[in-house]
N, C-alpha and C positions, 0 to 999 in steps of 0.2 A: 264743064260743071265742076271736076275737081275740083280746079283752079279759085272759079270763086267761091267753092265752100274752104277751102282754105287758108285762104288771103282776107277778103271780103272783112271791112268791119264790122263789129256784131252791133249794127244799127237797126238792124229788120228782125229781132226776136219777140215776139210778143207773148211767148208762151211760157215763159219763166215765172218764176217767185221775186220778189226785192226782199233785201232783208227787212226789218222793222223798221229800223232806224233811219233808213232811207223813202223816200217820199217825193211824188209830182210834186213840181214848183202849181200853186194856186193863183201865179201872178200873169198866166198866160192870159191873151186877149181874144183867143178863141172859146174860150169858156167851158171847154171838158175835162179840164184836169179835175178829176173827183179829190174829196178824202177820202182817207184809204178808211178799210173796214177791216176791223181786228176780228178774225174769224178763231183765232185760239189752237189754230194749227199748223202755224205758220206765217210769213211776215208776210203775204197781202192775195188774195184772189188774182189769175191769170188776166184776169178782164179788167183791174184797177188802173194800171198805167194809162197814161193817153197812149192810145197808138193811131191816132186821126184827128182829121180837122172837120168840120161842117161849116167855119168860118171862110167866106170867098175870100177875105186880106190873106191867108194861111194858103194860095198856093204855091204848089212845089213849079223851081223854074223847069220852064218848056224850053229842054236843051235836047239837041240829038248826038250820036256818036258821031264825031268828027268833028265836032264845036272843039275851039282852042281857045284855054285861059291862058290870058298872060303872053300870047304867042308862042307856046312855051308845051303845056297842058293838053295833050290830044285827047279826048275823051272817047273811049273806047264801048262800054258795056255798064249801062245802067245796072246796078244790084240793089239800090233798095228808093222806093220811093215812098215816104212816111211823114204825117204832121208837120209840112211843109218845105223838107226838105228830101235832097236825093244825096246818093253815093252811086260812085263810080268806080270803074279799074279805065286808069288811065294809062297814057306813055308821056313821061317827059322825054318830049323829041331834042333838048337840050343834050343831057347824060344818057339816051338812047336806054330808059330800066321802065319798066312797070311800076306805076305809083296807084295809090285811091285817093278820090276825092270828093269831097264832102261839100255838096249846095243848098247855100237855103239863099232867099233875097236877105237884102241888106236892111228892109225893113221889118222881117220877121223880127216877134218877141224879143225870140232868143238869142240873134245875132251877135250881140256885143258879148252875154256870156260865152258863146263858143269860140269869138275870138282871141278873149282873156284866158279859156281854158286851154286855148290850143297853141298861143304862147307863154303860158306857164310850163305846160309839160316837152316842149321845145327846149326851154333853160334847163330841162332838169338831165339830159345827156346821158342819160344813165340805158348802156347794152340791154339789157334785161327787161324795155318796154320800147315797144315797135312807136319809133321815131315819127315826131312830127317835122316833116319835113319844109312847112309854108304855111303860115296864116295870111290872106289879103282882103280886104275890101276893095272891089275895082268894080265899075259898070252896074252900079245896081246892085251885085251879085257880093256873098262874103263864102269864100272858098278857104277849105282846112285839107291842102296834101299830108300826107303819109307813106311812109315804106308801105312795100307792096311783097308778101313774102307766099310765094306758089310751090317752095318746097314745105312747108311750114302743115303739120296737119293740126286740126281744129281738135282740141278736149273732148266735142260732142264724139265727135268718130270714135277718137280712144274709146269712152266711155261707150258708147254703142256697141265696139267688140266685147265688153266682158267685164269685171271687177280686174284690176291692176293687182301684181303680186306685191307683197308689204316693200319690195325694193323702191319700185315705180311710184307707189303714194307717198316713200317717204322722199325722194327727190321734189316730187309735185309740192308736198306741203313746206316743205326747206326753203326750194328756191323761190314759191310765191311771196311767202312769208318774209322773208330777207330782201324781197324788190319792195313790198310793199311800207315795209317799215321803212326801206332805205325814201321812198316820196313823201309819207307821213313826214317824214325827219323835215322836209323841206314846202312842206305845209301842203302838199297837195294829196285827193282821194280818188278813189276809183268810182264808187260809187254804184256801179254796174259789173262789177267781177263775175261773170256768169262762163258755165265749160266756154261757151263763144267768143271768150275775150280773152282764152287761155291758145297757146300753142305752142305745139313740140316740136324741135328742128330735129335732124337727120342725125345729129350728134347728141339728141337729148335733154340737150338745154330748152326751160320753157322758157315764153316772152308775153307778155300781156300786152294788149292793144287796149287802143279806147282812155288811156288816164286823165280823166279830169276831163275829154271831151264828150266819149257816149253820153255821160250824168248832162253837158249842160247841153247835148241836142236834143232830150227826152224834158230837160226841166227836173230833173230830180238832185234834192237837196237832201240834207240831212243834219239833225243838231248834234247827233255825234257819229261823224265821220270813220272814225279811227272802230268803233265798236260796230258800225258799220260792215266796213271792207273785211275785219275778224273775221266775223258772222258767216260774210262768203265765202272767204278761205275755208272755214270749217265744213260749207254744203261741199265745196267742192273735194276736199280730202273726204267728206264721208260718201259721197255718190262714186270717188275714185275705190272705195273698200269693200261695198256695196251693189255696185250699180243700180241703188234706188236715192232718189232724191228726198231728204231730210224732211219735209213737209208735205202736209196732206194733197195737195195738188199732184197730177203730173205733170214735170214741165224737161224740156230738152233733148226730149224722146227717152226721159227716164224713167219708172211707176212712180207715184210718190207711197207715202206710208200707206197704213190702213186708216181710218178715219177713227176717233175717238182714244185714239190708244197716247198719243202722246208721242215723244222723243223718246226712241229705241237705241240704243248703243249701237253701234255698228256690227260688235261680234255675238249678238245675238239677234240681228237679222240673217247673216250669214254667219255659216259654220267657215272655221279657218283663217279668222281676218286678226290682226295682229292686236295684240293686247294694249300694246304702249300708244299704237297707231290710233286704235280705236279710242283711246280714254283723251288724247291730244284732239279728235273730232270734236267730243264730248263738251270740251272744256273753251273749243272757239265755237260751240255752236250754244250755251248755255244762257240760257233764258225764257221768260217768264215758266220757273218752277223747275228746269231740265236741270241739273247737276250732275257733273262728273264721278266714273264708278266707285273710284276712291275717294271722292271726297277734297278732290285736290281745286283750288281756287280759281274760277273762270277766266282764261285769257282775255282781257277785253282789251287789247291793241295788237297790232301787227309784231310792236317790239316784243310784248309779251308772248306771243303765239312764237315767234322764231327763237328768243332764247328757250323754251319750255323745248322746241324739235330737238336744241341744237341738244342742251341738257340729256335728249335719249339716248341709248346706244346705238352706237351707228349699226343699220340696216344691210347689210353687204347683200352683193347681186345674187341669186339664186349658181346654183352650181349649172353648168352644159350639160345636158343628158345625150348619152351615145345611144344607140340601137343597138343591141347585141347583135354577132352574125348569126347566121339561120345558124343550127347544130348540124355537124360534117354525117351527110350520109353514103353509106357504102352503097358501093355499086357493085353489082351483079359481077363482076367480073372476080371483084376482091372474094367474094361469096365462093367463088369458085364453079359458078354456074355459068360462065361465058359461053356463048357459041351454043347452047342446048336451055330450051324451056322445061323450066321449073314443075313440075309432075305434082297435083296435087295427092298427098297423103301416100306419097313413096318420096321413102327416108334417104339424102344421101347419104353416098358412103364417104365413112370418114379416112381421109390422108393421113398416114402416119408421118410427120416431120422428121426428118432426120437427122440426127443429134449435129451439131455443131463442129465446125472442120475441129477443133482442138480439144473436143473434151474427148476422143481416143488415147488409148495408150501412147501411141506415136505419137499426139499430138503434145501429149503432157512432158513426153520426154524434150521435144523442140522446144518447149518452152523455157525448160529448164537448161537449155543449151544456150539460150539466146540471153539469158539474163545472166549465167554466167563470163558470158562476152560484153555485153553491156558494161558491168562489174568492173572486168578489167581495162577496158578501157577510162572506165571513170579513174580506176587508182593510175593509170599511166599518164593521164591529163593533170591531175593533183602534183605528181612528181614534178612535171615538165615546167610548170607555174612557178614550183617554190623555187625551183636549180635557175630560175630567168629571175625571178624577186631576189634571188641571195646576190646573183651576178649585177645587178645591176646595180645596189647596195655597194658592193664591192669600189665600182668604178664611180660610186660617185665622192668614194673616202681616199681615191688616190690622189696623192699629192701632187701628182700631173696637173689635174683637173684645174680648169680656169675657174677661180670663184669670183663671183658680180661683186665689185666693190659696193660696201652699204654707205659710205660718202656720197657715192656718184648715182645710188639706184634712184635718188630721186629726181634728178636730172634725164635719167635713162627711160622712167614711166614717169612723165608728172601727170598728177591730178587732173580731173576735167573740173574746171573754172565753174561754176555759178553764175550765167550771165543774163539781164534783163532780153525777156520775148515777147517783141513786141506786139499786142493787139490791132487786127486788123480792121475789124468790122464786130460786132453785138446784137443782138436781137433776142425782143421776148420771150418766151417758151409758157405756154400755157396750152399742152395738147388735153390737158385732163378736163378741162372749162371751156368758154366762149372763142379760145383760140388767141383772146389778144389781152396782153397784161400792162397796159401804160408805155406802147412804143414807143409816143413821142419823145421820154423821156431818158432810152436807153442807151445814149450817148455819153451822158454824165456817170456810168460805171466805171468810164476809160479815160476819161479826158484829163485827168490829174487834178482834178479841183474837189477838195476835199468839202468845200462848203455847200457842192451842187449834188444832188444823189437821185439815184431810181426806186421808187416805191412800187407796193403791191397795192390791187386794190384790196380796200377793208372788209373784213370778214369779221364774225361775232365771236369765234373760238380762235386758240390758237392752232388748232388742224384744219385753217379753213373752214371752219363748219360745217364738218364732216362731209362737204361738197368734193375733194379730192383729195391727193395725194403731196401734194406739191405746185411750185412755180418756179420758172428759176427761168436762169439770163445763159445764153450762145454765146463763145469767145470765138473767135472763128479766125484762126494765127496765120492764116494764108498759106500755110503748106503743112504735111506732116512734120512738126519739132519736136525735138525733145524737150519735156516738162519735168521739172523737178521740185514747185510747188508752187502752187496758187494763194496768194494772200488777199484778202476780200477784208474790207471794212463796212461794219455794219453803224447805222443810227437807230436811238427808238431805244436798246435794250439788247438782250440775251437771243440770239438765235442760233437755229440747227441749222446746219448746211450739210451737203454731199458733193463731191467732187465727180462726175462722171465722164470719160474722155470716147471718143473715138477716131478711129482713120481713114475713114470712110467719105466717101467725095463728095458727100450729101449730109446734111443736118436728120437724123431718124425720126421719125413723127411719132414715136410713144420714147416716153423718157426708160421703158426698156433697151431699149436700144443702144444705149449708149452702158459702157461698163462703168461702176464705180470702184471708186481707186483711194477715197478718204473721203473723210467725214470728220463734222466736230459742232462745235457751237458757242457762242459768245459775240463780244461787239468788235476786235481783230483775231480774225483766223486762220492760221496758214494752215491748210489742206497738203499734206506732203506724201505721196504716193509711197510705199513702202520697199520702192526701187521706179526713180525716172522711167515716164512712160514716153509714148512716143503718139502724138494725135496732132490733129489737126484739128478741133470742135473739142473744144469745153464747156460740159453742164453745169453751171455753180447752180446747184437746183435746192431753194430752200423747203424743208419739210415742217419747222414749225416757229410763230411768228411771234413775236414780241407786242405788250400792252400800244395803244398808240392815245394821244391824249384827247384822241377824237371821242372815244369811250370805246374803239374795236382793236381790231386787231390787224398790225399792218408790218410789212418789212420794207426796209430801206437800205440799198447799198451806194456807198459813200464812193469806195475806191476797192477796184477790182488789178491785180498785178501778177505778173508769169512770172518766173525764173526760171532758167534750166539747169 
């Protein structure tokens, strides 16, 4: 049951809100897609969406587990069976992983749109929404595979435990915001963004499922998209501050509002919740009459809701909290009462302590004997230093003495040489994010071709947007060398970089790990350690990115080069 409330696409939720702007397609040939009813508290009553058929053409295919599409497609565990079609968690016995999959017949309505939506969001390749892995038409039947992700928990659950601390909603609303703009850009919507469609990996990175397919297996359209997918970002950052749902319904196992009262700001439904946090809900969730506390101008696109996050102060994590240890109690023995019970209301008797072996007569006078020997001994050690310093002075002025010709001394010690070290191997580094930064690409840092280069992906600021710390590229010199600077060519613009090395026989999985040895920034930068180090693993790790003419923010390295 984890499993599939984890994984499972959010196809089987009927209890939700849609935003306003989104709406059943009217063009189905079952005939219960209603209009929606503006009820004034909210974008649409629980009960508007189609979630059924009464039409017999609108049956779902009679498939069992162990039916295989494609020869390929083991079907495992029906999870939703809805207005004519079903889902699945399957196994592609090909790649031997766990996939879902999505059935309806070839003659349903909706067929062709889900399979237009299930190969658009296919092209769009982007880590940060759970992959569509297969669109086909085959037998009758039109099937849409997916990644299948069972470490993955569901937004419902988060939200279930409790309101998120201001860290956790502000990561939630960043990285929704910046996937979702990133689809908009490339004309596609979500349309169904509900906590169901949200999930959180192990490392914290969220992922959305469903883009552009949940909307065309339900039929729901919308004439502005983009104010739309907003709308739901904003329930979902205010339900993550809150844990009540923005509108008069309850839907996702959350309370909704009170009835009549309107749009409440989030920090005054709850005491505690972040100011900046709260007035950023305010301002993607604004409409018919709701406006932001300050008066600041309503988000109405994804673009506009992600630059406004990035715009705030970044959020840092909460500090650890320790346990104090219990307070140290004495024991009966220290007390002086070992080996006999305590006698109520008889006093013991109290021990006189006995003063101290030195603070006696005798004891003042050894004292004063012993520092006097001390004493002398220090003036006898001082003498002995200076009569060895003067002697040795001596012998190094006598004319016997061999002196080092200065013609020949540099013959005798020469210089250590400056010589190209060669790169063995390179690899991405991105432990702070998704784990993977453009590896295809990480070959051209090394390969001596000035016109080929490695980029980052695009971010909205130049601190990453406030999503981490850095990225950077692994040198990996095949054995411990000596390093005496790194010279790195950058395209794009100005950038900051850090040198970090280590000798250790493994690459470190947090860029702590690794020591930094120089820094600098600009478009060529030689990094020179402040005395030759000795590593085997070099971090060229960049910390902040240069304009890119995409309109964000991206780094590219040209040409990466050792010397020792």
């Amino acid at each position: 049951m984890a499993e599939r409330s984890t994984a499972a696409v959010d196809v089987a939720d009927n209890g939700g809100d849609e935003p306003p702007t989104a709406k059943a397609d009217e063009a189905t040939t079952d005939g219960t897609a209603e209009a929606q009813k503006s009820t004034g508290a909210g974008p649409q009553d629980a009960d508007s969406e189609p979630t059924g058929s009464t039409d017999a053409s609108m049956v779902t295919p009679d498939l069992h587990s162990g039916h295989k599409l494609a020869g390929r497609y083991r079907l495992e565990e029906c999870v939703t069976r809805l207005d004519g079609f079903s889902s699945w968690r399957a196994v592609d016995e090909k790649l031997r992983r766990a996939v879902g999959v999505h059935l309806l017949p070839a003659d349903h309505p909706r067929a062709r749109s889900v399979l237009a939506a299930a190969r658009s969001s296919a092209l769009l390749g982007d880590p940060r929404f759970v992959q569509v892995l297969d669109a086909v038409e085959e037998n009758d039947l039109v099937y849409v595979v997916h990644e299948w992700l069972p470490d993955a928990t569901e937004l419902t659950a988060l939200l279930g435990a409790g309101p998120m601390d201001a860290h956790d909603a502000y990561q939630l609303v960043s990285q929704i915001s910046q996937a979702m703009a990133a689809a908009h850009r490339e004309g596609l919507a979500h349309l169904r963004l509900t906590p169901g469609a949200v999930l959180r990996s192990s490392s914290g990175q969220y992922r959305i499922r469903g883009l552009a397919v949940n909307a065309a297996l339900r039929g729901i359209t919308s004439d502005g998209p983009q104010r739309a997918d907003t709308e739901a970002i904003g329930a979902l950052l205010y339900a993550a501050l809150t844990q009540r749902w923005p509108y008069e319904s309850d839907a996702y196992g959350l309370t909704g509002l009170p009835k009549g009262v309107g749009l409440i700001a989030p920090d005054q439904v709850r005491a505690g919740v972040h100011r900046g946090l709260s007035e950023i809900a305010m301002r993607a969730l604004a409409n018919d009459g709701a406006t932001a506390s300050r008066q600041e101008q309503p988000c109405t696109t994804p673009d506009e809701l992600a630059k406004a996050v990035a715009a705030m102060p970044r959020i840092r994590p909460p500090e650890p909290t320790f346990t104090a240890p219990p307070e140290y109690q004495r024991t009966t023995y220290q007390q002086g009462t070992y080996g006999r019970p305590a006698v109520p209301g008889v006093t013991q008797p109290v021990i006189a302590v006995p003063p101290a072996p030195l603070q006696s007569r005798t004891g003042k006078a050894l004292k004063w004997a012993v520092s006097a020997l001390l004493i002398a001994a220090l003036g006898l050690g001082s003498w002995q230093l200076a009569e060895t310093l003067l002697d040795h002075d001596n012998n190094t002025n006598d004319p016997g003495t061999t002196q080092t010709n200065p013609e020949n001394g540099d013959h005798d010690n020469p210089a250590t040489e400056s010589k190209p070290v060669p790169i063995v191997g390179a690899q991405d580094y991105d432990p702070l994010g998704d784990g993977g930064e453009k590896p295809q690409d990480i070959d051209h840092v090394y390969d001596g071709d000035t016109s080929s280069y490695w980029h980052t992906d695009g971010y909205f600021t130049a601190d990453f947007g406030n999503l981490k710390e850095g990225v950077g590229v692994v040198l990996d010199l095949g054995k411990v060398q000596r390093v005496g600077a790194v010279d790195v060519t950058f395209l794009g613009g100005t950038t900051s970089v850090e040198l970090r090395t280590t000798t250790g026989a493994e690459v470190p999985s947090r860029p702590d790990g690794f020591t930094q040895v120089a820094k600098g920034s600009g478009t060529k930068v030689s990094l020179k350690p402040g005395e030759p180090v000795q590593a085997r693993y070099l971090l060229v790790w960049l910390t902040k990115l240069p304009p890119s003419s995409e309109g964000n923010f991206r780094g590219k390295i040209s040409d990466i080069k050792v010397t020792s």
